[in-house]
N, C-alpha and C positions, 0 to 999 in steps of 0.2 A: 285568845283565851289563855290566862294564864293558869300557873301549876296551882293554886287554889282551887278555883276552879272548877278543874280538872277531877282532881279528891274531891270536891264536895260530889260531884254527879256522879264517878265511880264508887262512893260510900251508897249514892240512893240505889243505884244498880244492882250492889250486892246484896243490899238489906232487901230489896224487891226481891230478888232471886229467892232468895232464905226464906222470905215468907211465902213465897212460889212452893218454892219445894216442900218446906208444910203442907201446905194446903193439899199437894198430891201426894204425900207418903199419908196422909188421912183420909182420904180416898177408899171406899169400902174392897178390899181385897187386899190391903197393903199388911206385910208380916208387919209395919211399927206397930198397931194397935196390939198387939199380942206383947209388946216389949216396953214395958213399965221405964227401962234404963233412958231405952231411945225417946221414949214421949218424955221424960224429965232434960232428958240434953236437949230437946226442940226447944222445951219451955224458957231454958237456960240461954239458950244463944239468941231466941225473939226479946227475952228481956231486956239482954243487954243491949241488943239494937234499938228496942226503944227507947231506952236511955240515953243511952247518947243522941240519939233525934230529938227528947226531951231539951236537952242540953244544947243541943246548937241552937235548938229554938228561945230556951232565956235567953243566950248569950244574943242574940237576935234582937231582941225584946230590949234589953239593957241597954244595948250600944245605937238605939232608938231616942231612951230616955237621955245618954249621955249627949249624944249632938245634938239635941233639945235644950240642954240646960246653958249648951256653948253658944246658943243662940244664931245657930247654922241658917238660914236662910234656904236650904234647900230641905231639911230635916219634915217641912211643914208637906211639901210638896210628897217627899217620899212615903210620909204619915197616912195620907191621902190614897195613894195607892196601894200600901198595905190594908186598909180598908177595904178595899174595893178588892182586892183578889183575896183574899180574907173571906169575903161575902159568899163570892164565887164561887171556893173551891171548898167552903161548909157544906154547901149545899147539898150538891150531886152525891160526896162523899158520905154528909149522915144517912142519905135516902137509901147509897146502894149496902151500907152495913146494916140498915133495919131489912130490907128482903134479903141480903143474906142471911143474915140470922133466922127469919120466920124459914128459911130454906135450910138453914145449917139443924134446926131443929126437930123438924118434916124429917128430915133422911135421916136423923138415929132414932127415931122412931119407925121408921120403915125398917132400919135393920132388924128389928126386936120384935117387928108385927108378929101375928099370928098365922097369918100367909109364909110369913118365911118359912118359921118354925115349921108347920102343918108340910111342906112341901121338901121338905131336911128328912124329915121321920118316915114319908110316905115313900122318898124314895129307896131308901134306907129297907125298907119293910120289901118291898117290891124286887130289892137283888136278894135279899135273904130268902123269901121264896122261889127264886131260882136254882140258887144253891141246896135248898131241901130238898124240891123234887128232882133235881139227879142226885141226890144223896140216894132217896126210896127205888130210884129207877137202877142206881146201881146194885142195891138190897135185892132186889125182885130178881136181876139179872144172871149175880151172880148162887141165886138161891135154885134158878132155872136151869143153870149149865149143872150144878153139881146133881140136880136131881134126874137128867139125860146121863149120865153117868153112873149112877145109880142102878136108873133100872136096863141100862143095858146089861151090867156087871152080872145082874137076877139071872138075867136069861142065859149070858154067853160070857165067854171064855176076854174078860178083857185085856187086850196085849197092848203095845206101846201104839202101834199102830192103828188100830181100832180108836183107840185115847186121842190121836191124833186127828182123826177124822173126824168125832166129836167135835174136838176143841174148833174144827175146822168151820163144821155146819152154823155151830153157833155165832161162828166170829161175823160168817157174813148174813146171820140171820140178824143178830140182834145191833148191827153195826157199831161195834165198839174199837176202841183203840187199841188193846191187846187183851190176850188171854194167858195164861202163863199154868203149869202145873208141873210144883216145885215138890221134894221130898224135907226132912228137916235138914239135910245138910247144904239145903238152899241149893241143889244141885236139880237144875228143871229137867222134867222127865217128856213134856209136851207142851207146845206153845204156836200163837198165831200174834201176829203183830203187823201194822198196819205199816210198820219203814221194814219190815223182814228180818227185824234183830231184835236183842236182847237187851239194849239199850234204856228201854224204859223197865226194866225187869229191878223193881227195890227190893232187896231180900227183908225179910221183916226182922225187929230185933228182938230180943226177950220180954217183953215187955209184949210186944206184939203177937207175940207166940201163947202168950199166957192166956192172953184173950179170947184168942180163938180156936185155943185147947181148951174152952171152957163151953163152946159150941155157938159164942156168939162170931159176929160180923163183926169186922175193922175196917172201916172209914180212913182213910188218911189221902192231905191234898199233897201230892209230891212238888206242885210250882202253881204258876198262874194259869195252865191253861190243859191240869192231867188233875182228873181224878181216880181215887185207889183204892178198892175194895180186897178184904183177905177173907178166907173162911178155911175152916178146914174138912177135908173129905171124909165124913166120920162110915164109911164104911171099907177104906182104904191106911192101911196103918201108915202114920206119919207123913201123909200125903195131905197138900195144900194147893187151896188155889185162887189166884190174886187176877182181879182183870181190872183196866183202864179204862177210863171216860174220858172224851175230851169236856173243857169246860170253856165260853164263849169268854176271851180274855178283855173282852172290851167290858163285859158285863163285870166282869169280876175285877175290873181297873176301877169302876164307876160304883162299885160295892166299896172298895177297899176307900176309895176317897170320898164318902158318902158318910162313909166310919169317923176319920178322922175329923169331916166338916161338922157332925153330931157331935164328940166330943168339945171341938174351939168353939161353937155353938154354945153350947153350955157354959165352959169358960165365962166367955164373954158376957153372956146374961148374968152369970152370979156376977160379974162386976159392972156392970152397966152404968149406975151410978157414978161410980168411982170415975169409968169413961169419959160418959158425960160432963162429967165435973173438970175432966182435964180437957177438953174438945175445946170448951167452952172459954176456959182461960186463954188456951190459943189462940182462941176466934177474938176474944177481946182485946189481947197483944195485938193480933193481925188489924182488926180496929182502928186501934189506937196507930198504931205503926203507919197505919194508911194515912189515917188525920195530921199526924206530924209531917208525912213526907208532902201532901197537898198544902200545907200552912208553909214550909218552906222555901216549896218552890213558888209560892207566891211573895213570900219577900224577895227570893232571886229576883224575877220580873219583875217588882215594884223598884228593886235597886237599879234595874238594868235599862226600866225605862225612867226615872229620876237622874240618876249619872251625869249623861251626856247632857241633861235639862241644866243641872246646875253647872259643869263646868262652860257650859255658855257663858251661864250671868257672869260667872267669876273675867271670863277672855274678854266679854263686853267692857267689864268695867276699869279692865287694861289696856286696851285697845283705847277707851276715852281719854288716858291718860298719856298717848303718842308713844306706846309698846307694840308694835306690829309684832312680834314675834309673839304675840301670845295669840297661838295658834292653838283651836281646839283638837284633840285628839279625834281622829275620823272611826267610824265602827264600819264593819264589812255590810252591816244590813242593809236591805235595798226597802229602807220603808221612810219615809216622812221623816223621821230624825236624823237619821242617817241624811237624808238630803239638805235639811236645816242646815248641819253642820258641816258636811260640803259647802254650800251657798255662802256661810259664813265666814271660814276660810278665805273660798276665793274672795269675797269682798273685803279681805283684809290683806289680800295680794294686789288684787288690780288698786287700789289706795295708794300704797305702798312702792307700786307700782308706776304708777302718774306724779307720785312725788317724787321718786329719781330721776322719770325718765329725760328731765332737760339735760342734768349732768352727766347721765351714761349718752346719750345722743354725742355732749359734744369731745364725750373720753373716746368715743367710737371713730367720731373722723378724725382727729388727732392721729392714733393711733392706725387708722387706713393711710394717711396719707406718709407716716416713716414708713410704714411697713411697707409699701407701694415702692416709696423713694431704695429702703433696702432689698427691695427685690432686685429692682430694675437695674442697678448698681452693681451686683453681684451676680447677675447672669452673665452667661458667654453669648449666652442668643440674644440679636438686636429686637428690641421690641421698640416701635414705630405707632403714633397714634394718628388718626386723619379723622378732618372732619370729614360730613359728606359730600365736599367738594375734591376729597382727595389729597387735600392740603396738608401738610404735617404742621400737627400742632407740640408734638411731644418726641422726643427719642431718649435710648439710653446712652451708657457711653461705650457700651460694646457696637452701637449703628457707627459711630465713628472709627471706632478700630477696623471694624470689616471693611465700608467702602471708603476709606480712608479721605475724608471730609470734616470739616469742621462743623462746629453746631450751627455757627449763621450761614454756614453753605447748606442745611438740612431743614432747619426750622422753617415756617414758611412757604417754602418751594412742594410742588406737586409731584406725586408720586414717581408719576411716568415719566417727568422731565431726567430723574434720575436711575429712574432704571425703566430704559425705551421700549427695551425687549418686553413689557407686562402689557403694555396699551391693547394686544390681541385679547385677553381675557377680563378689558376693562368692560364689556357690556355684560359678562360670564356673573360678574360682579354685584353689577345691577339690577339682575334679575334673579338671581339666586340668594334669596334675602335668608333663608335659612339652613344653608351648604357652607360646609369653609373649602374655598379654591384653594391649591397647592398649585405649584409649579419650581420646576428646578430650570437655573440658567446660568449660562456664564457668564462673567461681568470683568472688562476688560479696567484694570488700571494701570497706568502707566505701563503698558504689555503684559503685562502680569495677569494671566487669566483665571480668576477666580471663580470655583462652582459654588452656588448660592443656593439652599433652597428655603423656598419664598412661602407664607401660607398669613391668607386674610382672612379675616372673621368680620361679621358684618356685627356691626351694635344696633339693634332695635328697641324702639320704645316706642309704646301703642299703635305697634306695626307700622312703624316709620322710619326710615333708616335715621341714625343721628351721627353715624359715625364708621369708623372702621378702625381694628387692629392688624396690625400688620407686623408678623413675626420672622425672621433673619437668621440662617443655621446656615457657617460656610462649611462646607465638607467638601473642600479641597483634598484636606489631609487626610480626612477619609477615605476619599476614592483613591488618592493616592495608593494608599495603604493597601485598599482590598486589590488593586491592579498588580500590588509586588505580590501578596496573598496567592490571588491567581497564579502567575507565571513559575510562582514557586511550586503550587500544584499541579500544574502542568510538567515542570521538571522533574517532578516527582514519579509521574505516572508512565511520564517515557521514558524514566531511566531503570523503571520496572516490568514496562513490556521489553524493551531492549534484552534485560537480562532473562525473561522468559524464555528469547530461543538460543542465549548464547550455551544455556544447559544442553541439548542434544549436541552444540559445536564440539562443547567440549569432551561430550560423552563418545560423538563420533572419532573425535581424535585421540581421545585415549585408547579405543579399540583398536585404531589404525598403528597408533604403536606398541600395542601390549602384540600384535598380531605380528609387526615386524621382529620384533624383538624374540618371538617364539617362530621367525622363519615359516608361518603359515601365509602365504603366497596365495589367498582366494580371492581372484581378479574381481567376479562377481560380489562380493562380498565388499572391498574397497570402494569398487565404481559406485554401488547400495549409498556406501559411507560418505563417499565424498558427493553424492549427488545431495544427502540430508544437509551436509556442512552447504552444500551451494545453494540450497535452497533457506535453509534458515538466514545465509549470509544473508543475501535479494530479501527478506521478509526486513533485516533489520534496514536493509538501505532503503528498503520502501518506507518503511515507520520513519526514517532519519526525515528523506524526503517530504513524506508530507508536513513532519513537523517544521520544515524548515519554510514548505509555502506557506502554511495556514497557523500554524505554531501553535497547532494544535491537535488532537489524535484523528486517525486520517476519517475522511466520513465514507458513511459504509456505501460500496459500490455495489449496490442489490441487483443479482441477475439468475436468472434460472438456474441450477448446476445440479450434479447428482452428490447426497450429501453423505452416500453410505461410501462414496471416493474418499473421501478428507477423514470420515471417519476408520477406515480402516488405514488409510497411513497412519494416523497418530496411532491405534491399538499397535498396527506390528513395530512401528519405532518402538515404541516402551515397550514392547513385549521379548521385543531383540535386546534391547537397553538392559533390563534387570531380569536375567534369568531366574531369579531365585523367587521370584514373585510370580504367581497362576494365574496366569490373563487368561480371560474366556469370554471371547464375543458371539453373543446371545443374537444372532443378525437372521431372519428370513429372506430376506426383499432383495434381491440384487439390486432394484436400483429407489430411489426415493428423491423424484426431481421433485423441487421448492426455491422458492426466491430468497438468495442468502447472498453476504462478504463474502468470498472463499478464505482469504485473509481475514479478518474478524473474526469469522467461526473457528476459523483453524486455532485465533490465539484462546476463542474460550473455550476449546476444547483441549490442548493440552493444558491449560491452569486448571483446570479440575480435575485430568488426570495425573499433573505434579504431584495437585496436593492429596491425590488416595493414596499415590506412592509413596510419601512424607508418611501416611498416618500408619503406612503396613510397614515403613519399615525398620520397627522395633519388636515386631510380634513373628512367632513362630507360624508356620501353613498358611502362609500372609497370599488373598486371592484377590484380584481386580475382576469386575465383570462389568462387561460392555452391553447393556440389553438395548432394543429398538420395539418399539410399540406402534402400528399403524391405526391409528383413531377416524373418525369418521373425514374429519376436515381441515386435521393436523396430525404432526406425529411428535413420538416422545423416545428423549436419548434418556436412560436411565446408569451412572455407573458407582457402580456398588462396591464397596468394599467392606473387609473385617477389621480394619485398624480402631485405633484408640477412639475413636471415634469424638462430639463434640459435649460440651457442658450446653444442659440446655437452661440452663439462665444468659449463657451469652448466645441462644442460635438466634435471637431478634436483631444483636447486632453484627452479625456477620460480614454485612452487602455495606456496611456504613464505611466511608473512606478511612485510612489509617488503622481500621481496628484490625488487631491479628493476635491469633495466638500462638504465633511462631516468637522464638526468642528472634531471630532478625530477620524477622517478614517489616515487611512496610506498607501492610495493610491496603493496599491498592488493585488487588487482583482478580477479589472477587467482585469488588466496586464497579470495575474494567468492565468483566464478565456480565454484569448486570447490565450494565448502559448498551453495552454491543447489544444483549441479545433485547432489551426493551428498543432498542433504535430497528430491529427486525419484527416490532409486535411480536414478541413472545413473552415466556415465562420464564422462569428459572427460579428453582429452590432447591433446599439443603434440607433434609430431616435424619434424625437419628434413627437407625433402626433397632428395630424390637429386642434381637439379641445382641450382636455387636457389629460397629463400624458404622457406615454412614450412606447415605444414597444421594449422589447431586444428580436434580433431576432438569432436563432444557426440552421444554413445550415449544416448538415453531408451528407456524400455517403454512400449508400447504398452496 
């Protein structure tokens, strides 16, 4: 849908709206009827809307007549169908403006009836008699209180008191809203009031005073829901008195709006005509407004289904002339023409189609068989073709650099004759029609031991074998490769356990002469020392050893032992080691027998406690703690420290080989630590704790 379009059906939208919103601001209860401004700007903006609908419509009409004159060939077609939705959309729309109108007429005659009127006046009449007879009620009541007043005064001595009781009896005789008896400086000398204050107490003005110095009654409404009677005590000098009614405010809302609906009542009948006269203009805009916008949209559709009719004939008569590319423009709709011009299309593809396709066929094998030939040519991997006898019918010239053969030593000849070793998975072959077998082997040339690995692919066609691919990767220099790889990681990992326990060596030996040198002579103490040095020595000569039988780290010797032994050597070594750091072993259990290395556990037990050591020892009140946990069917070494503790974007790679965040760690130690203790079925992890430092934590079975 293009941006014409678009504007044409956002123009019908708005002009519907607008005469929408006419139609309800005319709507009996709408203030426009009251506003002569507002009914001439309706008038004004419906006109202009249907003008210009006028006007799109000539211009409609015209551009009919002109591609008529130019003798269009589709113009007759389109003629035809404005016709026809022309017919269409007369119809319903003059029917539904004549029962509009007998209805738009009907209901300003109902506003104006006699029923309205009659039912305006009578309510009207029906609050005003409300309002009278408590006007007379309050007349009577206040004529009653003064004349109780009166004649007690005949008989007896009246004091403020006496006044008071009065005012009292009355108040809850005659149930009124207040009582008040004021003197003329408006200063009350006795009162009764239904809130207990003075608050509804209006002093009257001069005006007021004059009235009822004249011996009549003063009426006056203070709001919507209090009315006010004044009189004055004509046997009491200067003495007045005012009492309150209430008044039902609903009645007297329904009074007050009863008022004003009698007056716009009247209004509007003295103009009625006038009204009428404009309702009617609108009604006939609205009309007309409606007929243009139905005549419209029926040339839209007459265009929308004429269109795609003619740009056919026009693609026909190109297409007859050997233009395949006159393709008709497709439309989204899923209807009949829509599918025409789909159908048509493709009939001008598959044509189009069947007429290249000898030449693309033979541009396609051409081009298969260089591109074949440059594949095969530039691979490093031998690719081998066979019939289904096994036969080679094809190779590249990478088969000849591998098993170093000439082409008429390969072409020809049978699989197996040339590599013997395969004949075992030649039945593997023939019955797995749709598997690719692999296999890796060695292939001796001229002594020269070559590793090969081998993978055949079976060729079928209508489930028949017709052949086989056979592809060629030497990775000699590969395994070479990962074998130096290995031994290099291997030398790597024992020259890092190695250094693991040459640290207590070292540490015992600096003890041993920081202690000579300060002439402290503590036999026990040395013997401690040199027992650690003799025993870490035996740890690295066992590592040496086994690496020297297996050349590789030693495998772990699982035997029952008790493990809170191992684990309290390492705590008091490193607890003797760095005075300055607070080791505290958290330990119950004297003893906790488990199947473990004693060696192995021993080495992942001090690398976890190196590295708390490392992380306290830049911090001040820097603690190590040793806890044990006894679980149902395992147990857990927990040890905790407060150092620097870890980044946790790097705690995932921790256990991974070479990662470290030491500046010369060599990343191998927690690696170590993990394989020991998974080679024991256990656990082992690292988390950050909550406030600072870290917890390495080792799960065994029991």
């Amino acid at each position: 849908m293009n941006l014409k379009t678009i504007s044409f059906y956002i123009f019908i939208i708005i002009t519907f709206i607008s005469f929408l919103g006419t139609f309800i601001l005319l709507l009996p209860g709408s203030e426009l009827v009251k506003d002569k401004s507002s009914l001439g700007l309706l008038l004004l903006l419906d006109t202009i809307l249907v003008i210009i609908l006028a006007s799109l419509l000539i211009r409609q009409i015209l551009l009919i007549f002109i591609n008529k004159r130019k003798d269009y060939s589709s113009s007759k077609l389109y003629i035809k169908f404005i016709n026809l939705f022309t017919v269409i959309s007369l119809g319903p729309t003059i029917g539904v403006v004549i029962i509009a109108a007998l209805f738009f007429n009907l209901e300003i005659a109902n506003w104006y009836g006699a029923a309205v009127k009659s039912t305006i006046v009578n309510s009207n009449a029906v609050a005003n008699e409300y309002l009278l007879q408590k006007q007379e009620n309050l007349e009577v009541n206040i004529q009653s209180i003064s004349k109780d007043i009166f004649e007690y005064g005949l008989k007896n001595n009246l004091t403020r008191s006496e006044l008071q009781r009065i005012i009292k009896n009355n108040f809850e005789i005659k149930k009124l809203e207040d009582i008040f008896v004021f003197d003329i400086s408006n200063d009350i000398i006795a009162y009764k009031s239904l809130k207990n204050g003075i608050e509804n107490f209006l002093p009257p003005n001069n005006n007021i005073i004059n009235i009822i110095n004249s011996g009549k009654i003063y009426i006056n409404q203070k709001n919507n829901n209090i009315l006010s009677a004044y009189y004055k005590l004509p046997f009491l000098k200067n003495t007045y008195l005012l009492i309150n009614d209430d008044i039902n405010e609903t009645i007297y809302n329904h009074l007050f709006e009863t008022a004003k609906a009698i007056t716009a009542y009247k209004n509007l009948e003295n103009k009625n005509s006038n009204i009428q006269i404009s309702f009617s203009m609108i009604f006939v805009l609205f009309s007309v407004c409606l007929l243009l916008i139905s005549l419209l949209l029926g040339f839209r559709m007459a265009g929308k289904l004429s269109e795609p009719i003619s740009n056919l004939i026009k693609s026909s008569q190109k297409v007859s002339k050997g233009n395949f590319d006159a393709k008709v423009s497709e439309i989204n709709d899923y209807d009949e023409i829509s599918l025409l011009l789909k159908s048509f299309n493709k009939m001008i593809f598959e044509i189009e189609k069947q007429q290249k396709k000898l030449i693309e066929n033979n541009v396609e094998i051409e081009n298969r068989r260089l591109f074949t030939e440059a594949v095969l040519a530039s691979l490093s991997t031998g690719v081998i073709a066979l019939n289904k006898n096994f036969n080679i019918t094809l190779s590249n010239e990478s088969v000849k650099e591998i098993i170093n053969k000439s082409e008429k030593e390969i072409i020809g000849k049978n699989l197996f004759d040339i590599f013997p070793t395969l004949v075992d998975i030649k039945s593997k072959i023939e019955n797995n029609k749709n598997n690719n077998l692999t296999k890796q082997i060695e292939y001796n040339i001229n002594d020269n031991i070559k590793n090969l690995f081998i993978k055949i692919a079976t060729e079928i066609k209508q489930k028949n074998i017709i052949g086989y691919v056979v592809t060629i990767d030497d990775l000699t220099s590969l395994i070479l490769a990962e074998k130096h790889a290995a031994w290099s990681d291997i030398a790597r990992k024992i020259a890092h356990e190695i250094k693991n326990p040459l640290t207590p060596i070292k540490l015992s030996a600096e003890r041993i002469e920081k202690k000579i040198q300060d002439n402290k002579f503590d036999k026990n103490n040395f013997i401690s020392l040199a027992k650690t040095i003799s025993s870490q020595v035996d740890d690295i000569g066992k590592l040496i050893d086994e690496f020297s039988s297996f050349a590789r780290l030693p495998e772990a010797d699982i035997k029952k032992d008790d493990f809170i032994n191992i684990l309290n050597e390492c705590f008091n070594f490193y607890a003797n080691a760095h005075t300055d750091i607070n080791f505290k072993l958290e330990n119950k259990y004297d003893k906790i027998i488990c199947p473990f290395d004693r060696f192995q556990m021993s080495l992942v037990i001090n690398n976890l406690t190196k590295n708390a050591v490392e992380a306290v020892s830049k911090i001040k009140n820097s603690s190590i703690i040793f806890k044990t946990s006894l679980l149902e069917k395992s147990f857990k070494i927990d040890i905790i420290d407060n150092g620097i503790g870890l980044d946790m974007n790097k705690m995932s790679k921790i256990f991974k080989p070479y990662f470290t965040t030491k500046e010369k760690g060599t990343g191998l130690g927690l690696s170590i630590c993990k394989k020991i203790i998974e080679d024991h079925n256990g656990k082992i992890s690292i988390k950050k704790n909550s406030s600072t430092g870290t917890t390495a934590s080792i799960l065994l079975n029991l």
